[in-house]
Every structure is written in structure tokens, then in C-alpha cells.
mmCIF file of the C-alpha atoms, coordinates in Angstrom:
data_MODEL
# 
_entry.id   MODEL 
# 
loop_
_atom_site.group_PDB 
_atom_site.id 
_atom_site.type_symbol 
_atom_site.label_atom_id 
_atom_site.label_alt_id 
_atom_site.label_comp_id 
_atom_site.label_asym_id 
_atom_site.label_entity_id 
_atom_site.label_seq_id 
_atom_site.pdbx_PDB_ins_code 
_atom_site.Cartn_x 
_atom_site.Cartn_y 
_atom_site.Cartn_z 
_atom_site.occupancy 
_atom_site.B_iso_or_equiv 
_atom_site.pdbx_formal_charge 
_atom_site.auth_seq_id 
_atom_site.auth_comp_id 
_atom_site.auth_asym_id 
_atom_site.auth_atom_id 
_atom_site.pdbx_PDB_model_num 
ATOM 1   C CA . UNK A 1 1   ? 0.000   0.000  0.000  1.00 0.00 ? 1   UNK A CA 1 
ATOM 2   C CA . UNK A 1 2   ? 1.457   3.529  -0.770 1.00 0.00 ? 2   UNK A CA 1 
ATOM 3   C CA . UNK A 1 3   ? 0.749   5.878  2.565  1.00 0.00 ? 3   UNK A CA 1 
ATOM 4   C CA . UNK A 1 4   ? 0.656   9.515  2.558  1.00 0.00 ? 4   UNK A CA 1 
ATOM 5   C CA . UNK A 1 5   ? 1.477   10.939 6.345  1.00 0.00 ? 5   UNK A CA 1 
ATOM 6   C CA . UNK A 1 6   ? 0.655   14.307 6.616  1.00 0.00 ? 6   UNK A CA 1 
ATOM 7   C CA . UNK A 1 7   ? 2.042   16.861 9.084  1.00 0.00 ? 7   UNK A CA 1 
ATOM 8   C CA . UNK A 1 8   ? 2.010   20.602 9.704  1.00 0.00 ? 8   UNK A CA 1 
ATOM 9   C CA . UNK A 1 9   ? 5.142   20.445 11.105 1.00 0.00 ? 9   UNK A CA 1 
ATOM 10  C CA . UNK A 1 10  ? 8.411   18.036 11.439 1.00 0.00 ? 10  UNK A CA 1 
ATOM 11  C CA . UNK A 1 11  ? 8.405   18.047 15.172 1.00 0.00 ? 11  UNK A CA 1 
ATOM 12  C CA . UNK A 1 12  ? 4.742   16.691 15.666 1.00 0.00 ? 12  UNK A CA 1 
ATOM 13  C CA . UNK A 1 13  ? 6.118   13.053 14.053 1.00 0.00 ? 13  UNK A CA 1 
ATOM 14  C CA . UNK A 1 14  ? 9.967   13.538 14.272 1.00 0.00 ? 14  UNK A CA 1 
ATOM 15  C CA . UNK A 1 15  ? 10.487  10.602 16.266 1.00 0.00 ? 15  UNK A CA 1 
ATOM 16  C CA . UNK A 1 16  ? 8.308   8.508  13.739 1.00 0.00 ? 16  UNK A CA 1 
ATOM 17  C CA . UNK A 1 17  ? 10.607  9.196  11.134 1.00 0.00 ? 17  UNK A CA 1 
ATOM 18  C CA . UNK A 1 18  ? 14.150  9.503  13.076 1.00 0.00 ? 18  UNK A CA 1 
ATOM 19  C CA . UNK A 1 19  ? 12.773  6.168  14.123 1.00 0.00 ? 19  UNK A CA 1 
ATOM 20  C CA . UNK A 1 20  ? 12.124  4.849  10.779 1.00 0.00 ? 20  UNK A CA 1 
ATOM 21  C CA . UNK A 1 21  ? 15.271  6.494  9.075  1.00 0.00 ? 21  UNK A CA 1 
ATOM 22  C CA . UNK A 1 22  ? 14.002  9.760  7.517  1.00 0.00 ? 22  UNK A CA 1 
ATOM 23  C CA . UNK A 1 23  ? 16.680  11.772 7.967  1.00 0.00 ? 23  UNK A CA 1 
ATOM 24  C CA . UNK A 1 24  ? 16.278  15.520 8.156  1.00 0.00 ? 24  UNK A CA 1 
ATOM 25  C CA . UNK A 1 25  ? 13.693  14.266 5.301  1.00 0.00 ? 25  UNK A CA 1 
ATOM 26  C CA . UNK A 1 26  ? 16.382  14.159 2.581  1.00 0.00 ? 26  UNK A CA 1 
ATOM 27  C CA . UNK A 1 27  ? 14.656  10.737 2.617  1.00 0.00 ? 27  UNK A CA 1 
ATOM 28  C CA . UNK A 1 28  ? 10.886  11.374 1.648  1.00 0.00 ? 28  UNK A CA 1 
ATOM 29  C CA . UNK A 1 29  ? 9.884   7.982  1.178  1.00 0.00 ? 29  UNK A CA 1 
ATOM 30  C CA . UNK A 1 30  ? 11.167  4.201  2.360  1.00 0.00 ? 30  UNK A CA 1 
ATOM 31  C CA . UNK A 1 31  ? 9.394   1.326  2.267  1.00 0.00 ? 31  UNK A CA 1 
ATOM 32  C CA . UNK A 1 32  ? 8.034   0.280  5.837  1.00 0.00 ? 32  UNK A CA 1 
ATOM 33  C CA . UNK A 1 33  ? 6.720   -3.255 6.169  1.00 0.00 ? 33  UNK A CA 1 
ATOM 34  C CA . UNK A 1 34  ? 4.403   -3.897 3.262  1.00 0.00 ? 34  UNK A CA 1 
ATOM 35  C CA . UNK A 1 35  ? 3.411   -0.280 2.542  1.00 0.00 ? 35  UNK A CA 1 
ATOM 36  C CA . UNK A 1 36  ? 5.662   2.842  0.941  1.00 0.00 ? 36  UNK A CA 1 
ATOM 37  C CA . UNK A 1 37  ? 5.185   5.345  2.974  1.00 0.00 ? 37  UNK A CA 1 
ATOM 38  C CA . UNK A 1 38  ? 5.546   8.960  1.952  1.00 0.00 ? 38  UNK A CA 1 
ATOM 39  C CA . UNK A 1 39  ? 6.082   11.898 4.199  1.00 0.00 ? 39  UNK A CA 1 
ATOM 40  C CA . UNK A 1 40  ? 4.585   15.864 3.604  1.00 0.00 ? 40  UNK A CA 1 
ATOM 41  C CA . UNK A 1 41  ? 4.493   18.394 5.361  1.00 0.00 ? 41  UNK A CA 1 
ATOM 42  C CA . UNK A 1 42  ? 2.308   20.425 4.728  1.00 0.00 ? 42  UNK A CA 1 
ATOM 43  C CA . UNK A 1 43  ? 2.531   23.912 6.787  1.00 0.00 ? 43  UNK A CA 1 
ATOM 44  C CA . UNK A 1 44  ? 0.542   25.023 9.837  1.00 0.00 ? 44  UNK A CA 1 
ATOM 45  C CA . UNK A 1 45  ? -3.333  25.707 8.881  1.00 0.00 ? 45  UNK A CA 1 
ATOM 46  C CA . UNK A 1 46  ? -6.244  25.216 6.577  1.00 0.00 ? 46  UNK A CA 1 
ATOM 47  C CA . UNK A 1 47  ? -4.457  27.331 3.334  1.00 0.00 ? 47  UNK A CA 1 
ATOM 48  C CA . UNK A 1 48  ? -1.121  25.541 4.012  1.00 0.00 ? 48  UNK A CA 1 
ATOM 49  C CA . UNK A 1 49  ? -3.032  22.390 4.290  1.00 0.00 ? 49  UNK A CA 1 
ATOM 50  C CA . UNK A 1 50  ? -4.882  22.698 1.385  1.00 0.00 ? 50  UNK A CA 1 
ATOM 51  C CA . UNK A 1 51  ? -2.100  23.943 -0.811 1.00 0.00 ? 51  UNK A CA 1 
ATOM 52  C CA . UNK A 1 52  ? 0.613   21.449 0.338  1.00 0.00 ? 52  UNK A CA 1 
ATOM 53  C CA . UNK A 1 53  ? -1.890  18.645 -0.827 1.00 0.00 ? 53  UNK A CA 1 
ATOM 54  C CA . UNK A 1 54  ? -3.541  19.643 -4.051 1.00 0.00 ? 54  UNK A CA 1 
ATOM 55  C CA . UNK A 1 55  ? 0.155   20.340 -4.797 1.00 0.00 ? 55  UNK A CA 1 
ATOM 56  C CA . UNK A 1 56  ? 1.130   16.804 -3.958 1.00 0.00 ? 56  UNK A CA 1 
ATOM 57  C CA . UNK A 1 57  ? -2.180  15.304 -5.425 1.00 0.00 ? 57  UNK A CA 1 
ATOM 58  C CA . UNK A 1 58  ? -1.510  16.909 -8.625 1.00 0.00 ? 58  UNK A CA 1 
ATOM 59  C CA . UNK A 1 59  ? 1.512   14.605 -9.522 1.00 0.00 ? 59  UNK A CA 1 
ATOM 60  C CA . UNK A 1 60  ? 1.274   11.755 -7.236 1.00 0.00 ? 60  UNK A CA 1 
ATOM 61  C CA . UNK A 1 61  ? -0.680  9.232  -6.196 1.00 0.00 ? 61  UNK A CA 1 
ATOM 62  C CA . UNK A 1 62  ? -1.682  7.441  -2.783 1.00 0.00 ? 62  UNK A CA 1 
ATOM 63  C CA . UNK A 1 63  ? -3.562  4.800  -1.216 1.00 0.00 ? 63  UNK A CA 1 
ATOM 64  C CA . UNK A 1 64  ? -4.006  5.853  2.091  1.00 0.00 ? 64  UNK A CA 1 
ATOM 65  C CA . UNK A 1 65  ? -3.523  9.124  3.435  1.00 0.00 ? 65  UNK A CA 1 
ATOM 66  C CA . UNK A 1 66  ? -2.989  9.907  7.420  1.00 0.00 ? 66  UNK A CA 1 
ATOM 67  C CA . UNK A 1 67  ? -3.064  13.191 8.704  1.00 0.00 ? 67  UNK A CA 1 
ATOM 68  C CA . UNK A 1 68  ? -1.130  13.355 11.869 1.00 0.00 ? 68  UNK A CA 1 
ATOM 69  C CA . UNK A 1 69  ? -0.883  15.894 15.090 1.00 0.00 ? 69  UNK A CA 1 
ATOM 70  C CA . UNK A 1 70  ? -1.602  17.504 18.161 1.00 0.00 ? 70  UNK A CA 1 
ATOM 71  C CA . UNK A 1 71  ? -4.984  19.150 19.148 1.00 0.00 ? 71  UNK A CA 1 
ATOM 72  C CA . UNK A 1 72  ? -6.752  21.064 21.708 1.00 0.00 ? 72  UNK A CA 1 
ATOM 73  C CA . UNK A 1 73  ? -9.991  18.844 23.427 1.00 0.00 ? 73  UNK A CA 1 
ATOM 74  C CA . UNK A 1 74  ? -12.825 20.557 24.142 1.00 0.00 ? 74  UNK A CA 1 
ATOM 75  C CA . UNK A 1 75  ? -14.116 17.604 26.357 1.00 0.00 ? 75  UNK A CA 1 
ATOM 76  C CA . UNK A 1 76  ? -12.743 17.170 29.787 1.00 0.00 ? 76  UNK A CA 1 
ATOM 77  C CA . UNK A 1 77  ? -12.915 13.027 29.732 1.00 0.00 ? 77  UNK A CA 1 
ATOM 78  C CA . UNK A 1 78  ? -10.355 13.640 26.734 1.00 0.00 ? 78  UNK A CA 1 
ATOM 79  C CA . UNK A 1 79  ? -7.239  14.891 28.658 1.00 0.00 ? 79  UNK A CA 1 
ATOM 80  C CA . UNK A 1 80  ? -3.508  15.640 27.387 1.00 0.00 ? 80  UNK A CA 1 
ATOM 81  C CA . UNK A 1 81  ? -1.716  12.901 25.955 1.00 0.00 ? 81  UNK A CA 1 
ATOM 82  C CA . UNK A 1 82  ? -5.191  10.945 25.343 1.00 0.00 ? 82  UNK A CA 1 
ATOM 83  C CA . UNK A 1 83  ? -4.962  9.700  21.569 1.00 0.00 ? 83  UNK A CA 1 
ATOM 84  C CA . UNK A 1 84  ? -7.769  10.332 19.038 1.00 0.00 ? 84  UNK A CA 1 
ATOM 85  C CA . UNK A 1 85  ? -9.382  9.558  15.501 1.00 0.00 ? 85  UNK A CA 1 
ATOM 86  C CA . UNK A 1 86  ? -11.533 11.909 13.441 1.00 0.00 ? 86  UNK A CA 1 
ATOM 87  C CA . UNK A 1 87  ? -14.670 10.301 12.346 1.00 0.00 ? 87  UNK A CA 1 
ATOM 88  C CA . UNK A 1 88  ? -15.908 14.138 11.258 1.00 0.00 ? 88  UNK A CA 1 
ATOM 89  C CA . UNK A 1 89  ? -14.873 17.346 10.974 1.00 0.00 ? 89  UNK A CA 1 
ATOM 90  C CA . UNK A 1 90  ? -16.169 20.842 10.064 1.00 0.00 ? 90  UNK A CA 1 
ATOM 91  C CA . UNK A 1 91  ? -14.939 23.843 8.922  1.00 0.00 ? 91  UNK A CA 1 
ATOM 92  C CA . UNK A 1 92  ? -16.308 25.449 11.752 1.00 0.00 ? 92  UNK A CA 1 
ATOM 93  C CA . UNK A 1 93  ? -15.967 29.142 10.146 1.00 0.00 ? 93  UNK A CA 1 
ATOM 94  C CA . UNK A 1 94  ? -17.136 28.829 6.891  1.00 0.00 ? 94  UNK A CA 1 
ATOM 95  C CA . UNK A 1 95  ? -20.412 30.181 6.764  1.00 0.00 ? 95  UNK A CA 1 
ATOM 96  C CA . UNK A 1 96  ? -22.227 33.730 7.587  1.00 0.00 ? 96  UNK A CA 1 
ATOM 97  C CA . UNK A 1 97  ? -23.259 35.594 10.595 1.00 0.00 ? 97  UNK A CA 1 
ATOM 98  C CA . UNK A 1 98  ? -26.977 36.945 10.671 1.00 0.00 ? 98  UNK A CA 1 
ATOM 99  C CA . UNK A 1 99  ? -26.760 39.482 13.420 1.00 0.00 ? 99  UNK A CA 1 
ATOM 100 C CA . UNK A 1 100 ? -26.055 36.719 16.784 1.00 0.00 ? 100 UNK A CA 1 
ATOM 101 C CA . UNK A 1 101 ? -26.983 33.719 14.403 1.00 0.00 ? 101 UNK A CA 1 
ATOM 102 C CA . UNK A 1 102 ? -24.418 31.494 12.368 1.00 0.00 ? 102 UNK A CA 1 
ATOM 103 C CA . UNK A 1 103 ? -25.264 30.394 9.077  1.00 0.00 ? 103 UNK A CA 1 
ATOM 104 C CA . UNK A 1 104 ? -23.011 27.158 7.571  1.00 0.00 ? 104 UNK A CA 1 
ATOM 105 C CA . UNK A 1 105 ? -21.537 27.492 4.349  1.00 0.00 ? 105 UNK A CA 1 
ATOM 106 C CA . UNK A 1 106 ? -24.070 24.722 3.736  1.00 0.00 ? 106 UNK A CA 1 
ATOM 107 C CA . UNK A 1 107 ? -27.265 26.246 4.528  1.00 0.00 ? 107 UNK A CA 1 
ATOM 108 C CA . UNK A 1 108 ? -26.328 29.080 2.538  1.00 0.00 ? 108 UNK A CA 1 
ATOM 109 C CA . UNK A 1 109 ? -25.184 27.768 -0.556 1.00 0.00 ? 109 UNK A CA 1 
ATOM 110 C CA . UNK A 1 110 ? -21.744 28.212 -0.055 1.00 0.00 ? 110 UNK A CA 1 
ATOM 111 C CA . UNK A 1 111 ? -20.300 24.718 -0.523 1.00 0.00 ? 111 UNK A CA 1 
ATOM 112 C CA . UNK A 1 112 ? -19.757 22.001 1.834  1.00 0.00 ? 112 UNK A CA 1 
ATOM 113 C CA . UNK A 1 113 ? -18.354 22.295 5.467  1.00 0.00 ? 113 UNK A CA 1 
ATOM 114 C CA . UNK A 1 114 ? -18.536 18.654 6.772  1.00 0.00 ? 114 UNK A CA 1 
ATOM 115 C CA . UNK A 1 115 ? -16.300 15.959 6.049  1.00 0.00 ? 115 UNK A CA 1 
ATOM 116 C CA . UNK A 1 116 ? -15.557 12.239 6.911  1.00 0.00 ? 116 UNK A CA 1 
ATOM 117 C CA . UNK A 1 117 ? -13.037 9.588  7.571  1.00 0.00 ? 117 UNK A CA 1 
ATOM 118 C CA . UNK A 1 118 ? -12.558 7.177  5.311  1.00 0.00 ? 118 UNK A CA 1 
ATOM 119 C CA . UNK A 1 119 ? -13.338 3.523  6.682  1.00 0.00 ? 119 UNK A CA 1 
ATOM 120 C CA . UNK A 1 120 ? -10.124 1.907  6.647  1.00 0.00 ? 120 UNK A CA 1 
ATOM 121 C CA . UNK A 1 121 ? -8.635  -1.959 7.507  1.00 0.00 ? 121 UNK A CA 1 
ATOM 122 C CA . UNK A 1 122 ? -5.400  -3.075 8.075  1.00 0.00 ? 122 UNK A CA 1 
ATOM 123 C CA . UNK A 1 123 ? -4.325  -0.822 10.658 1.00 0.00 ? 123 UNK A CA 1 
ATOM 124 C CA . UNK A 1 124 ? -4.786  -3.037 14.106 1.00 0.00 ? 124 UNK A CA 1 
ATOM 125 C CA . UNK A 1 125 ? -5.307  -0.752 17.056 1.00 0.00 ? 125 UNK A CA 1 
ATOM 126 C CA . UNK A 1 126 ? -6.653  2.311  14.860 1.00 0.00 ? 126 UNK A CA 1 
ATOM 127 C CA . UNK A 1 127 ? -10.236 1.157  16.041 1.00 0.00 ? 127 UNK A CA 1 
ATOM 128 C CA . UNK A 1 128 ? -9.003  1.367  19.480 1.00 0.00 ? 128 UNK A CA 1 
ATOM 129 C CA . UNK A 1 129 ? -8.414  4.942  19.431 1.00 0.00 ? 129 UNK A CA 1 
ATOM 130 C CA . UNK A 1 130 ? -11.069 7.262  20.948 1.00 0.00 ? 130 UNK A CA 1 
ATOM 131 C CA . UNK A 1 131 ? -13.337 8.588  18.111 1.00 0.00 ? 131 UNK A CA 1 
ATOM 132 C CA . UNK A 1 132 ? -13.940 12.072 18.159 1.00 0.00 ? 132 UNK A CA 1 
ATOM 133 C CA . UNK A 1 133 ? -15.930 14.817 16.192 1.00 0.00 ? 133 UNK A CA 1 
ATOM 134 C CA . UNK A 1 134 ? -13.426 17.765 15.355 1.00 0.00 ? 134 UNK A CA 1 
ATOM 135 C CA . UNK A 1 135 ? -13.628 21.151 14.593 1.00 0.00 ? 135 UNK A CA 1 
ATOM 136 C CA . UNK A 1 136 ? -11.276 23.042 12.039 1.00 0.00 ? 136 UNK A CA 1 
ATOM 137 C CA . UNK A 1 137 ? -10.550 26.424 12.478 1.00 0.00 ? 137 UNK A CA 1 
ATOM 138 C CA . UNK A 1 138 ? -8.486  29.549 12.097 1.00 0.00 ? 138 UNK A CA 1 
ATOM 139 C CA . UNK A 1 139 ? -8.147  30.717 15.370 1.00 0.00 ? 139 UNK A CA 1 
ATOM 140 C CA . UNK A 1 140 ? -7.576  28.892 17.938 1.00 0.00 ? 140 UNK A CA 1 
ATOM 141 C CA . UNK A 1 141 ? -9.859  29.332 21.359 1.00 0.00 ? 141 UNK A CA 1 
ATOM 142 C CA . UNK A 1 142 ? -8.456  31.032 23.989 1.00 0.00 ? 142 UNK A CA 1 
ATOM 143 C CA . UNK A 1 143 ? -11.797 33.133 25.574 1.00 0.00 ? 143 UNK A CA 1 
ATOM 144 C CA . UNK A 1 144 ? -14.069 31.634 27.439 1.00 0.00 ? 144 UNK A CA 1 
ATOM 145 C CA . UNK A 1 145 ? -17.427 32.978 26.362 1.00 0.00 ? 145 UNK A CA 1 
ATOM 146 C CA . UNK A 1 146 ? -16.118 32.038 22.700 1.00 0.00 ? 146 UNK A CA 1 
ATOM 147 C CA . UNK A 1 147 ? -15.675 28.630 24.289 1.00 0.00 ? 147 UNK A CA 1 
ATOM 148 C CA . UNK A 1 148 ? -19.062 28.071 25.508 1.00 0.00 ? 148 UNK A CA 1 
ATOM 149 C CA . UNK A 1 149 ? -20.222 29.313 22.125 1.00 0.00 ? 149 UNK A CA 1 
ATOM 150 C CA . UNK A 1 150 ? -18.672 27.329 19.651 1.00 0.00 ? 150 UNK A CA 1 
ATOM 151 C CA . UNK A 1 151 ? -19.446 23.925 22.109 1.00 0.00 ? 151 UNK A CA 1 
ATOM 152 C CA . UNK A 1 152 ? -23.308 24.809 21.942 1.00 0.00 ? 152 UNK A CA 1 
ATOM 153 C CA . UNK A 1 153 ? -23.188 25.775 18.307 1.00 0.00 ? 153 UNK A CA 1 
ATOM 154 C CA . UNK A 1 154 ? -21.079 22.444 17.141 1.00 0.00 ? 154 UNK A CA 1 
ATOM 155 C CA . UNK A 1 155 ? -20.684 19.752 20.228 1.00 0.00 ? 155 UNK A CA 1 
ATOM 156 C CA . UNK A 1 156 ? -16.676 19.243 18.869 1.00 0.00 ? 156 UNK A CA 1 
ATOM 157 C CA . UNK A 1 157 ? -14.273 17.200 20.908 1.00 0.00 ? 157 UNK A CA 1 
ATOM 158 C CA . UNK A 1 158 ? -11.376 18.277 19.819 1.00 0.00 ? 158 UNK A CA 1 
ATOM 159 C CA . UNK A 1 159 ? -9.877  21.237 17.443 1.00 0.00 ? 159 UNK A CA 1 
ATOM 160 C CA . UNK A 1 160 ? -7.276  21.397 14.677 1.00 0.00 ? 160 UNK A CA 1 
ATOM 161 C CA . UNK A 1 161 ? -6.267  23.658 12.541 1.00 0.00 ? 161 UNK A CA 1 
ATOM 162 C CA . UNK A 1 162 ? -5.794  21.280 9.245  1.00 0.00 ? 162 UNK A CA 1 
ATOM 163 C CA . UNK A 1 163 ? -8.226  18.717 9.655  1.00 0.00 ? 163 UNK A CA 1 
ATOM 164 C CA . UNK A 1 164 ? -11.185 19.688 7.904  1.00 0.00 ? 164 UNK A CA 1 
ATOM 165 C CA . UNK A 1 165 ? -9.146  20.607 4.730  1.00 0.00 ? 165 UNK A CA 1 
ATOM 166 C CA . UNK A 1 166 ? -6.813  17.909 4.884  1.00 0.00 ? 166 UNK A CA 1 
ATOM 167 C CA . UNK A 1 167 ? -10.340 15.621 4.017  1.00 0.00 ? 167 UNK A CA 1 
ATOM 168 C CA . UNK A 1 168 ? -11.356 18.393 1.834  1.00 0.00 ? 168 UNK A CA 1 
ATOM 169 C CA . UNK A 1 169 ? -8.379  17.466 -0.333 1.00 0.00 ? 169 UNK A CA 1 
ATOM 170 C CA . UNK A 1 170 ? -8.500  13.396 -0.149 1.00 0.00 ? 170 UNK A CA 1 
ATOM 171 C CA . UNK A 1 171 ? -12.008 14.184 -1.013 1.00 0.00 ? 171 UNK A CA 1 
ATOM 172 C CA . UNK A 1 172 ? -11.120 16.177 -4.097 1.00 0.00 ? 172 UNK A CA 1 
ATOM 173 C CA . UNK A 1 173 ? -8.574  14.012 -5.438 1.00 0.00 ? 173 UNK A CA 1 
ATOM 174 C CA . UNK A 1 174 ? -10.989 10.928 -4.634 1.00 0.00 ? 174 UNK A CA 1 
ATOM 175 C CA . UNK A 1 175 ? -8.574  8.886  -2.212 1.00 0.00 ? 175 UNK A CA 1 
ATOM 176 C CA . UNK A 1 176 ? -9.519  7.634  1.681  1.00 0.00 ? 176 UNK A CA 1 
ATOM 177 C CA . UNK A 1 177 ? -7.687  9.794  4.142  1.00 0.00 ? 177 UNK A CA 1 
ATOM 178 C CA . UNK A 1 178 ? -8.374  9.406  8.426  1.00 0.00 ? 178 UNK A CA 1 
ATOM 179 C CA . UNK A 1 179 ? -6.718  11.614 10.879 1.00 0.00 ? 179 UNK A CA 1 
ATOM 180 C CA . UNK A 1 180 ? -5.115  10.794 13.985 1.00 0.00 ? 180 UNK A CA 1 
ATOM 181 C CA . UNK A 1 181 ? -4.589  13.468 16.684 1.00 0.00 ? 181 UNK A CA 1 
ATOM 182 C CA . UNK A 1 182 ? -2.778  13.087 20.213 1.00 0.00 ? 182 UNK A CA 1 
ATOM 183 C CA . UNK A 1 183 ? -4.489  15.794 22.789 1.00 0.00 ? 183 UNK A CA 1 
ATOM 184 C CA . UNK A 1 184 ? -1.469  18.254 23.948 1.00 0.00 ? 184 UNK A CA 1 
ATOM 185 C CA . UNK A 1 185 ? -4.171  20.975 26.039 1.00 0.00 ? 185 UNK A CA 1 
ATOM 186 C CA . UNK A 1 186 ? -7.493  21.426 27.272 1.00 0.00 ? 186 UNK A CA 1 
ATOM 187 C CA . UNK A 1 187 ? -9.578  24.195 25.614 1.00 0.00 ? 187 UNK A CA 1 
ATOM 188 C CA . UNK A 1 188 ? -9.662  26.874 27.417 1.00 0.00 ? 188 UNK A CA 1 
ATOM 189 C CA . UNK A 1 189 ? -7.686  30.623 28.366 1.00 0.00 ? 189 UNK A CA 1 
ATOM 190 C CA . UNK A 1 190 ? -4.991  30.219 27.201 1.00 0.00 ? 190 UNK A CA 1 
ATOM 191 C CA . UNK A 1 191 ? -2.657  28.569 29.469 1.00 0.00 ? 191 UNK A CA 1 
ATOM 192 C CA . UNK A 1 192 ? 0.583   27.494 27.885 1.00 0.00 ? 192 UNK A CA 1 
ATOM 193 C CA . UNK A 1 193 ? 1.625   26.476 31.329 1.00 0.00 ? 193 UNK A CA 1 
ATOM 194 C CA . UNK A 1 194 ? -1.157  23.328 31.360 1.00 0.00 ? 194 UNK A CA 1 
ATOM 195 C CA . UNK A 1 195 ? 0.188   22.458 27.682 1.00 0.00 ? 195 UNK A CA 1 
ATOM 196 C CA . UNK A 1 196 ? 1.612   18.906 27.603 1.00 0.00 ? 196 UNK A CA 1 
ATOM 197 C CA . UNK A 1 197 ? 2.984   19.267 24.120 1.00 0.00 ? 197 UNK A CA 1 
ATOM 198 C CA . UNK A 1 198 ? 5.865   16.677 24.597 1.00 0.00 ? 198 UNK A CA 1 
ATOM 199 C CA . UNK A 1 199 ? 3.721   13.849 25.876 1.00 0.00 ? 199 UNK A CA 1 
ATOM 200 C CA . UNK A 1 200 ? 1.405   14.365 23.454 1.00 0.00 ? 200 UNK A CA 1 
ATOM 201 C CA . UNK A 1 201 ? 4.207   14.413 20.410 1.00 0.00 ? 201 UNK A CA 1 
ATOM 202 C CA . UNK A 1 202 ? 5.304   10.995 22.340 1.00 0.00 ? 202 UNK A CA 1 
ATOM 203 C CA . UNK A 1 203 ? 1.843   9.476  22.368 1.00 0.00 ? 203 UNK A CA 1 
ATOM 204 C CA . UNK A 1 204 ? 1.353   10.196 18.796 1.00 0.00 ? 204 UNK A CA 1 
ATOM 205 C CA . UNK A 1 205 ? 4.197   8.698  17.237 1.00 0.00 ? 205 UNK A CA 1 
ATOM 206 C CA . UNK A 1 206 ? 4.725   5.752  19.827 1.00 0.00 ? 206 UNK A CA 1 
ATOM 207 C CA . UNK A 1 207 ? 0.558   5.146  18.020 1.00 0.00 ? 207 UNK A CA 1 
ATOM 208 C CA . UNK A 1 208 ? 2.140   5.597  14.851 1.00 0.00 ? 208 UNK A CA 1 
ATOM 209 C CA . UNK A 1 209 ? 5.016   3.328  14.987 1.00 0.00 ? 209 UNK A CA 1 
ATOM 210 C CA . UNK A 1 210 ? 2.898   0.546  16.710 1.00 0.00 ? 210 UNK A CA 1 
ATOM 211 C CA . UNK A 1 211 ? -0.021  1.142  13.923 1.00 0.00 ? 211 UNK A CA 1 
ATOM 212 C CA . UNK A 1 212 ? 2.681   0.622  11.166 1.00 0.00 ? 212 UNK A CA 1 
ATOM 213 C CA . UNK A 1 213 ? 4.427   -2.504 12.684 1.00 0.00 ? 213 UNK A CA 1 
ATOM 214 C CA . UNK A 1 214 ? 1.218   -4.155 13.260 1.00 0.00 ? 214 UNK A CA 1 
# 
């Protein structure tokens, strides 16, 4: 199988790929097990995101693409380090404001703001992971009232800034893409002092390495 592993940035899956031999990624792809794995990265954000894989899309192709990183939880039972899957996600700005309501880019006409996971095999252990709705966005929370309005207006679990457009683009280019996300902070005022960035980095690509020698 050919794998695409997406990251925003090198340090959210370094130790995947210093464990795997991707040097300083001078080395883009190796062959891991059965599969050929490629590695982008793809910049930090939905235009980044986007760009990084139509770019890619336009001149090669995958079977499997895995978007990997960190993320925020809006859920308390999800706590730092605490590893996820995406089964949705929503590009939770894209839309319209009608004086205090928000209009989706769907209800409007706009295009389409919800995307899916693709329904994948042959990873033992993905199943495993907690399954989580996600929110995309450009900004990420830091108030409080903000907070409590962007829980009642879309129930997320988690946030990203790449998610919803990383699908966007598998979508496009009509190949299965699921995202995995290690929790590195609670949602809330921002707090860099309750981050737990490096255990989350850990979690993730300890996941990863296990998912890809299974």
C-alpha cells in the first residue's frame, strides 16, 4: 500500500521518522513493512493544508492518506496525551453571521463544510483509538465565552487547525484519508503552562510506529 502521512510540522512526528530512518527528510519515502510510505508536510493551517496537498495530489498518487498531530480537546474526559481519531470534521468558520446567528456554508449555498473519515482496515489498534468529532478552524480558542459558544453551536471534541481541509483534499482528489490526533491541552484561556505538548508528540508517534508494525 502507498501511505501519505501528513504533518504541519516536522516536530509533531519527528520521532516517527528519526525512528524509521528519515533523515532531516532528505529521505521522503522508504518502504516500511508492506506499505511505501511517503512523508509531507504540509505547513501550519487550513491554506497551508490545502495547498501542500492539491500540490502533492496533482503529480502523485496514494492509497491511504494519514493526517497526523496535536490538538486542543474541548471535552474534559479527553485529557492531554489521550490519543484520538476523526470520524468528522467541520470547517467550523465557513459560513455567515446573521446578526447573533451562524449560518453554515451549507445552509447558505456556499459549498460544503462537513467531512468524513474514510473507513479503513489493516491498521490493528486504529479502532481502538477514541473517536472524536473535530472542529477546524483559524483561530484557535483562547476566551471563554467564545468557548461556551462554539461547544453549543457544534458539540466538537477536539480542534485542529488542518483537519477539515486535509479531508477536503483526499475528497477532491478521490482517495480515503483518516486523521489521527494526540491531545497536547485542554480548551480553554490560554494557558501554555497546562500544555503537555511533549507527551502528546510521544503518544502520537509511539501510536504511529505501533499502527505501522502491526
Amino acid at each position: 500500500m502507498n501511505i501519505l502521512l501528513v504533518a504541519a510540522t516536522q516536530a509533531e512526528i519527528n520521532p516517527f521518522l528519526l525512528h524509521h530512518g528519515f533523515q532531516n527528510l532528505s529521505i521522503r519515502e522508504k518502504q516500511i513493512g508492506e506499505h511505501q510510505v511517503s512523508v509531507l508536510i504540509s505547513g501550519v493551517g487550513m491554506v497551508a493544508t490545502a495547498f501542500a496537498m492539491g500540490s502533492y495530489c496533482a503529480e502523485k498518487a496514494f492509497d491511504l492518506a494519514i493526517n497526523a498531530g496535536i490538538a486542543g480537546s474541548f471535552d474534559t474526559a479527553i485529557q492531554p496525551g489521550d490519543l484520538c481519531r476523526v470520524s468528522e470534521d467541520i470547517l467550523a468558520e465557513f459560513g455567515a453571521e446573521d446578526g447573533s446567528n451562524f449560518l453554515s456554508a451549507d445552509t447558505i449555498g456556499l459549498g460544503k463544510s462537513l467531512f468524513s473519515a474514510t473507513t479503513v482496515s489493516g491498521f490493528p489498534g486504529y479502532d481502538q483509538l477514541i473517536n472524536v468529532k473535530a472542529v477546524t478552524v483559524n483561530k484557535v480558542h483562547g476566551n471563554e465565552k467564545s468557548i461556551a459558544e462554539f461547544v453549543k453551536r457544534f458539540h466538537p471534541q477536539i480542534e485542529t487547525m488542518e483537519g477539515a481541509a486535509f479531508f477536503y483534499a483526499c475528497e477532491q482528489a478521490g482517495r480515503p484519508g483518516i486523521q489521527i490526533r494526540a491531545i497536547s491541552n485542554i480548551v480553554e484561556r490560554r494557558n501554555r503552562a497546562n500544555w503537555q505538548v511533549e507527551l502528546a508528540i510521544k503518544n502520537l508517534n509511539d501510536t504511529l510506529i505501533q499502527l505501522f508494525n502491526a
